[in-house]
Structure formats: structure tokens, C-alpha cells
VMD Tcl script that draws the C-alpha trace (Angstrom):
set ca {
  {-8.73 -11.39 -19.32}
  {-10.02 -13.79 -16.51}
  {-11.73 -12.15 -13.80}
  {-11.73 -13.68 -10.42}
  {-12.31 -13.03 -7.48}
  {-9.98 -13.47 -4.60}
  {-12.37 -14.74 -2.07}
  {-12.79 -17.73 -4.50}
  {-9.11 -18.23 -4.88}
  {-7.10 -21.14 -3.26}
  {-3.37 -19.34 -3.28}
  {-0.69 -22.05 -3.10}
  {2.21 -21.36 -0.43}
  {1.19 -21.26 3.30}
  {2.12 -17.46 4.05}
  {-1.41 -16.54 5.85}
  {-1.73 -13.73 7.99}
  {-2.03 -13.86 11.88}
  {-5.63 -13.43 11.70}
  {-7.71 -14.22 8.77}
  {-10.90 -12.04 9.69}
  {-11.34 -9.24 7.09}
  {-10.30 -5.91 8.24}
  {-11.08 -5.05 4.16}
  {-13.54 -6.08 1.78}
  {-14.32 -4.78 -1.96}
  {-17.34 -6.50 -3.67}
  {-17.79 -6.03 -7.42}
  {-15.96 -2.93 -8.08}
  {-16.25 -0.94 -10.60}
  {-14.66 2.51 -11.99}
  {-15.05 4.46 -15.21}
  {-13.51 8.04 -16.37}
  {-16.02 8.68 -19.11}
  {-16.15 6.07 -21.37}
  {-12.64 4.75 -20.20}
  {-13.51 1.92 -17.66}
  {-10.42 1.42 -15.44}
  {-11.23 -1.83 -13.83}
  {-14.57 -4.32 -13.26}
  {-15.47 -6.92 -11.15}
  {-12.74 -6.50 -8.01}
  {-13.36 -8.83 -4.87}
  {-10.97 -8.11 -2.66}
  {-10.40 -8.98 1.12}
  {-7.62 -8.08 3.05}
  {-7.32 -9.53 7.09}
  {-6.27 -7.55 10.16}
  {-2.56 -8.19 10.17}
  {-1.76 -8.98 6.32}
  {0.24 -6.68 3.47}
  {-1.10 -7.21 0.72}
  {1.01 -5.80 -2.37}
  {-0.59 -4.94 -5.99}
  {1.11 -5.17 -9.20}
  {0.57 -4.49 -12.61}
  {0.98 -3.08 -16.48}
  {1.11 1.00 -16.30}
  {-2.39 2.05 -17.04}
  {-4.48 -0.78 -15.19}
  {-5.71 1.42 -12.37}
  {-3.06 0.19 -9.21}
  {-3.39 3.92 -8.10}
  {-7.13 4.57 -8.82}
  {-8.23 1.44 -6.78}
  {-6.26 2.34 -3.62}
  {-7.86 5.93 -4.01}
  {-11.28 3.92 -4.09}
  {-10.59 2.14 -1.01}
  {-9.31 5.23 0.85}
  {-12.51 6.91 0.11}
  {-11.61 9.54 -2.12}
  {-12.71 8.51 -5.49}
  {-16.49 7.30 -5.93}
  {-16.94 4.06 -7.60}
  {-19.44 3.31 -10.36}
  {-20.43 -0.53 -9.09}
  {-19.65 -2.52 -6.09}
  {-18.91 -1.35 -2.38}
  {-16.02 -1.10 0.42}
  {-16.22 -2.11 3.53}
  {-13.57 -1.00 6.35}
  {-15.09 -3.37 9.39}
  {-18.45 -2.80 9.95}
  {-18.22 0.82 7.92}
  {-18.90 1.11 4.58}
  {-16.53 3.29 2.50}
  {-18.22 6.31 0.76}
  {-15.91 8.91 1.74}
  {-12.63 9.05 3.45}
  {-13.14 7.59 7.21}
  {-11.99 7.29 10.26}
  {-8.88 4.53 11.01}
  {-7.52 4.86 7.26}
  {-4.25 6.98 6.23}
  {-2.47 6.73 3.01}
  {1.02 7.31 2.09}
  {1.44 9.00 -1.29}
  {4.53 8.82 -3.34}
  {5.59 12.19 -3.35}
  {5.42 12.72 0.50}
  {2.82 14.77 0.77}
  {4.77 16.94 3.44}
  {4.12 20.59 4.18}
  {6.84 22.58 3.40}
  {6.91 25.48 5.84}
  {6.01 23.03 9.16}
  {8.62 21.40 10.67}
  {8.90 17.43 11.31}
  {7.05 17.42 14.55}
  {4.19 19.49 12.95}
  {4.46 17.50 9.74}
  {3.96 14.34 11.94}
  {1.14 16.39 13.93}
  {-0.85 17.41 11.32}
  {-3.30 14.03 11.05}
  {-3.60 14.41 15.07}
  {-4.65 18.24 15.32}
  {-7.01 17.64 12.91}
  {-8.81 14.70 14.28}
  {-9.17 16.86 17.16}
  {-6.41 15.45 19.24}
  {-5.63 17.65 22.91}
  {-1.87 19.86 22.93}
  {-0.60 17.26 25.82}
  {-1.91 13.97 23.37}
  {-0.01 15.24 20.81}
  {3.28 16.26 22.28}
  {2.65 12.34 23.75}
  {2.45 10.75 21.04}
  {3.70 12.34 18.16}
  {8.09 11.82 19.55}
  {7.09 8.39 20.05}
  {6.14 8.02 15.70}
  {8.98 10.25 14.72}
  {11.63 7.72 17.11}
  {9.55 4.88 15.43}
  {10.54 5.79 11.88}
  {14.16 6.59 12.94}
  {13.96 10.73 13.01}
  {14.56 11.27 16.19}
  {16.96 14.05 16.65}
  {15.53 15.89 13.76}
  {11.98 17.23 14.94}
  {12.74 21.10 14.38}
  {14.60 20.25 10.74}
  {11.80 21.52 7.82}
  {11.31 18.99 4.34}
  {14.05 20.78 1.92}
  {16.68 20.04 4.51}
  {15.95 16.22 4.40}
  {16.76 13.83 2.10}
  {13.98 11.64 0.09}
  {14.16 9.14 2.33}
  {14.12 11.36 5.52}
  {11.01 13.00 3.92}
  {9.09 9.36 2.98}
  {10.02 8.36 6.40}
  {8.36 11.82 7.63}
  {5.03 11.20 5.68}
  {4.97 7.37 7.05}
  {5.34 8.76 10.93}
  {2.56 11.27 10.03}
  {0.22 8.10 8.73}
  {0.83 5.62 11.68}
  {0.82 8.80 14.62}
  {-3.08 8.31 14.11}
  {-2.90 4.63 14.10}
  {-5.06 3.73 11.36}
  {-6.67 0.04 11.45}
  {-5.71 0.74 7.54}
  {-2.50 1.55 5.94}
  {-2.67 2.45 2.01}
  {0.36 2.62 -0.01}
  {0.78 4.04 -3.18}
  {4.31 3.68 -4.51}
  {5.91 5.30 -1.23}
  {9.60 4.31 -2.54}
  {9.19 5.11 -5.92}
  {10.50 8.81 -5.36}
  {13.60 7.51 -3.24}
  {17.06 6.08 -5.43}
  {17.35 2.14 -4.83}
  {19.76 2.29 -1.84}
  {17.09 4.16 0.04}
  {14.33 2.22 -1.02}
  {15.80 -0.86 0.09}
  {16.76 0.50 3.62}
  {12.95 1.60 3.77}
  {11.53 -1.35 2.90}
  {13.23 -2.76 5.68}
  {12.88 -0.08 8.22}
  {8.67 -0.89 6.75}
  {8.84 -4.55 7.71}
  {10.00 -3.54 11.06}
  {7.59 -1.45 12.30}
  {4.69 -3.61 10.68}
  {6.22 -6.44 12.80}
  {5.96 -4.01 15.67}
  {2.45 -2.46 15.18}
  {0.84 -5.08 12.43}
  {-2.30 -3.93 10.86}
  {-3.98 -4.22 7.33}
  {-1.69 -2.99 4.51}
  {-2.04 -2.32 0.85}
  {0.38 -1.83 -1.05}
  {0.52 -0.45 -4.70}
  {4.12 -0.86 -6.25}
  {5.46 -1.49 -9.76}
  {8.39 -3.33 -8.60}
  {7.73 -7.25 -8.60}
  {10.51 -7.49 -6.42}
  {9.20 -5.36 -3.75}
  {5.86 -6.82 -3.87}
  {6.85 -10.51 -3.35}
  {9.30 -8.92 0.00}
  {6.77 -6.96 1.71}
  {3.80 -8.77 0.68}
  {2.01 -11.98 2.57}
  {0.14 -12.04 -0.99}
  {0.70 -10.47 -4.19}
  {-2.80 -9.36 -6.08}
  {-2.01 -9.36 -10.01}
  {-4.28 -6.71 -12.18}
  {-4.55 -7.38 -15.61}
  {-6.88 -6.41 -19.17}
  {-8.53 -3.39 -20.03}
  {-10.91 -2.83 -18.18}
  {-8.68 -4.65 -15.43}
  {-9.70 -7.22 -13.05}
  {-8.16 -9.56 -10.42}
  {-6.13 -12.08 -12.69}
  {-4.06 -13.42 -9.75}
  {-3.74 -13.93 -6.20}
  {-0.82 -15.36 -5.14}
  {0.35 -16.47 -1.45}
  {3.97 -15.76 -0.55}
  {5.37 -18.53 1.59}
  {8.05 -16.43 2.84}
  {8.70 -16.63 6.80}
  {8.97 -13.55 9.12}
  {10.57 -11.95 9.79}
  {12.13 -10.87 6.28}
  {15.70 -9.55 6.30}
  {18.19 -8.86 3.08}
  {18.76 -12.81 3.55}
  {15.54 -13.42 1.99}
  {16.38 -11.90 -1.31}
  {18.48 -14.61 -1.71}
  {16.36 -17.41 -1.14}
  {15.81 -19.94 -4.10}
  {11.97 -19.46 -3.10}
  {12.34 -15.88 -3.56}
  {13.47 -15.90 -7.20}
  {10.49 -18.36 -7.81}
  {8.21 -16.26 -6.64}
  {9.07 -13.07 -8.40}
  {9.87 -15.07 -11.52}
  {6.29 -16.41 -11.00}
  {5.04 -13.07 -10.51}
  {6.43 -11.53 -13.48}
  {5.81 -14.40 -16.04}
  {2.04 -13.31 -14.82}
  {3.04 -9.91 -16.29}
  {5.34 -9.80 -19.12}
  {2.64 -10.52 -22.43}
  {0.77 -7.76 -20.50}
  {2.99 -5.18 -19.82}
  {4.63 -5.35 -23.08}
  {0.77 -4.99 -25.00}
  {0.61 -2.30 -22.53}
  {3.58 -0.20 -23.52}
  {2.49 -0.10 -26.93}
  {-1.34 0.75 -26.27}
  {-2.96 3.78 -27.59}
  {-5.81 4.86 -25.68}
  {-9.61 5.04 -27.67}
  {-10.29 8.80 -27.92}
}
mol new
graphics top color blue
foreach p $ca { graphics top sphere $p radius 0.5 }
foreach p [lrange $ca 0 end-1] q [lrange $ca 1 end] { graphics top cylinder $p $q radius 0.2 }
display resetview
């Protein structure tokens, strides 16, 4: 496994984000279960208005990094910085959205969207402000009363993803927020994603397993591989913006993800086949 940092990477492709000062930084990270160490050695930075998507094998700690970054795992070496704030718990300016929604079952949308809002302390008139405004952004509007069991998947991802911008983070973490969804849906959020990043850019992460969705949403594509894993990859997608379904069928497209996977394939197949040391 090489280990390298991003910072000292030169990615080929000219896909650079609109401003290149580091909104995110991770220096020399580190994380261990036990005796199981997850990952070593991570430099990471991330700019102000960039996506930056994550892929790799099942096992190489995609999930547990993010969690790192959003402050709710400890780390056993290295630091994160969010600006000028360094990341020891979960702070101000960062939301996640988590796979499986996250939604409360018994509030409705507008409560669901409210929730981040009322508890950062937000005043009854800034809420009923601001909170239509995210649900008409993510394309629910017309269903604020309806509760989570009478949406569908997507409805509900689109529900979690109004709740994470209403307190407009400076930070967006993703982990897997389609994976839940069947492929129609996923592909009409992805979309629907790219949109509303175009209208409200800020720093993204996003963890995925699909190569495909990581060379479409991503300005680069961060590869983890080994055990423990480590930055094997950083590459620059020289895709222009804004994206549509037209740029799935752009030669460039295919060599990216083709790129992208032949990264992956000896890895993920060693990986399906991997017992883990007791």
C-alpha cells in the first residue's frame, strides 16, 4: 500500500474548485478499534466550493473517516481542522447526511427539516423563515404536514438533505445518502444534488461505493486502499459544470470511471475474501 498524501499530489485533469483555500484539512490521521487499525497516515484538504467523493474496498474505513471529520469519533493520531477550528467534537457549520435518513418518525416534514434549527437555538419567526425555503429547495414543497412512512425513499433522503442545508453548514458530509434509494431514484437525486450545490456551493464529502457516482458528483475522487488504509489516489475530474445525464455519456466519463476502478479491482477482490485477525 502507498501512502500519500493529497497535499503532495499533482492530480491530472483541470477540474479545480472555484476557490482553492481549504475549508478542510486532516493531517496524519489515524484510527484504531482495538488492535484493528482502520486507516494511517490521511492528509486530506478539501476547498470552500469543491465535492470531493471517496471510494473504496468494503472494510477500508470510507464511513469511519467521515465520522472522524464530523466530530463524532476520536482519532488516535493526527488532527482536523474545519477553518480556523479544530475538530474534537461535533461543531458548529458541519451537518451530515446518513444513509438511512435519519428522520424522526412521529414529526412531520417541516419539523423534520426544523429539528437542526430549534436546536441551535434558532427564534419561532427564523424558523418558519427559513425552514419552507429548504423544503421548496429539495423539491417537497406541498408536502410539509405529510410524516416519513407516507414518503417514499427518495422523498425521505430528500427530507434528511433539507434538514442538513436549513442550517447552512460551511460543511456537508455524506455517507452513502443514495444507497437506501432503488437506481431510478438515486439517479434523479444525484441530479436534484448537483443542482442545489450549484446553487448554494460549499465543501462536500462524499462517501459512496459506486465509482460511477463518485466520478459525477465529484471535482476529485480520493481512492482508499490497504489494511490499515491510506490515501492511494487522488484523482482530478475534468468534467465541466454544470453536469447533466449528458455527461454520462461522455468518452471522458468512461475514462475516468474505468480509471477509477482499475485503481480498485486487485483490492476489492482481496477484500471480499479477507478474514479479519481475531
Amino acid at each position: 500500500m502507498t501512502d500519500v498524501s493529497v497535499s503532495n499530489l499533482r492530480p491530472t485533469g483541470a477540474a479545480q474548485p472555484a476557490s482553492n483555500a481549504a475549508r478542510i484539512r486532516v493531517n496524519g490521521l489515524g484510527k484504531s478499534y482495538g488492535a484493528l487499525e482502520v486507516f494511517r497516515g490521511v492528509n486530506l484538504d478539501v476547498g470552500e466550493r469543491e465535492i470531493v467523493a471517496i471510494v473504496g474496498p468494503s472494510g477500508c474505513g470510507k464511513t469511519t473517516l467521515l465520522r472522524c471529520i464530523d466530530g463524532l469519533l476520536p482519532v488516535d493520531a493526527g488532527e482536523i481542522w474545519v477553518d480556523k477550528q479544530r475538530v474534537t467534537e461535533p461543531i458548529a457549520g458541519v451537518a451530515m447526511v446518513f444513509q438511512h435518513f435519519g428522520l424522526f418518525p412521529w414529526k412531520t416534514v417541516f419539523d423534520n427539516v426544523a429539528y437542526g434549527l430549534r436546536m441551535a437555538g434558532a427564534s419561532k419567526s427564523e424558523i418558519e423563515r427559513r425552514v419552507p425555503e429548504f423544503i421548496q429547495l429539495v423539491g417537497l414543497k406541498g408536502f410539509e404536514k405529510a410524516y416519513p412512512y407516507q414518503m417514499s425513499g427518495g422523498m425521505q433522503q430528500r427530507c434528511g438533505l433539507a434538514r442538513a442545508l436549513a442550517v447552512e453548514p460551511s460543511v456537508l458530509l455524506m455517507d452513502e445518502p443514495f444507497a437506501a434509494v432503488d437506481a431510478q431514484t438515486r439517479e434523479i437525486l444525484q441530479f436534484e444534488l448537483l443542482r442545489i450545490w450549484e446553487q448554494r456551493p460549499t465543501a462536500m464529502i462524499f462517501v459512496t461505493h459506486s465509482i460511477e457516482e463518485a466520478v459525477l458528483l465529484g471535482h476529485r475522487v480520493i481512492v482508499l486502499k490497504g489494511r490499515p488504509s491510506g490515501i492511494h489516489e487522488n484523482i482530478a475530474i475534468d468534467l465541466p459544470h454544470p453536469r447533466s445525464r449528458a455527461t454520462l455519456r461522455e468518452p471522458r466519463f468512461a475514462e475516468l470511471r474505468e480509471r477509477v476502478w482499475g485503481t480498485l479491482m486487485n483490492e476489492a477482490q482481496k477484500a471480499e475474501f479477507q478474514l479479519e485477525k481475531s
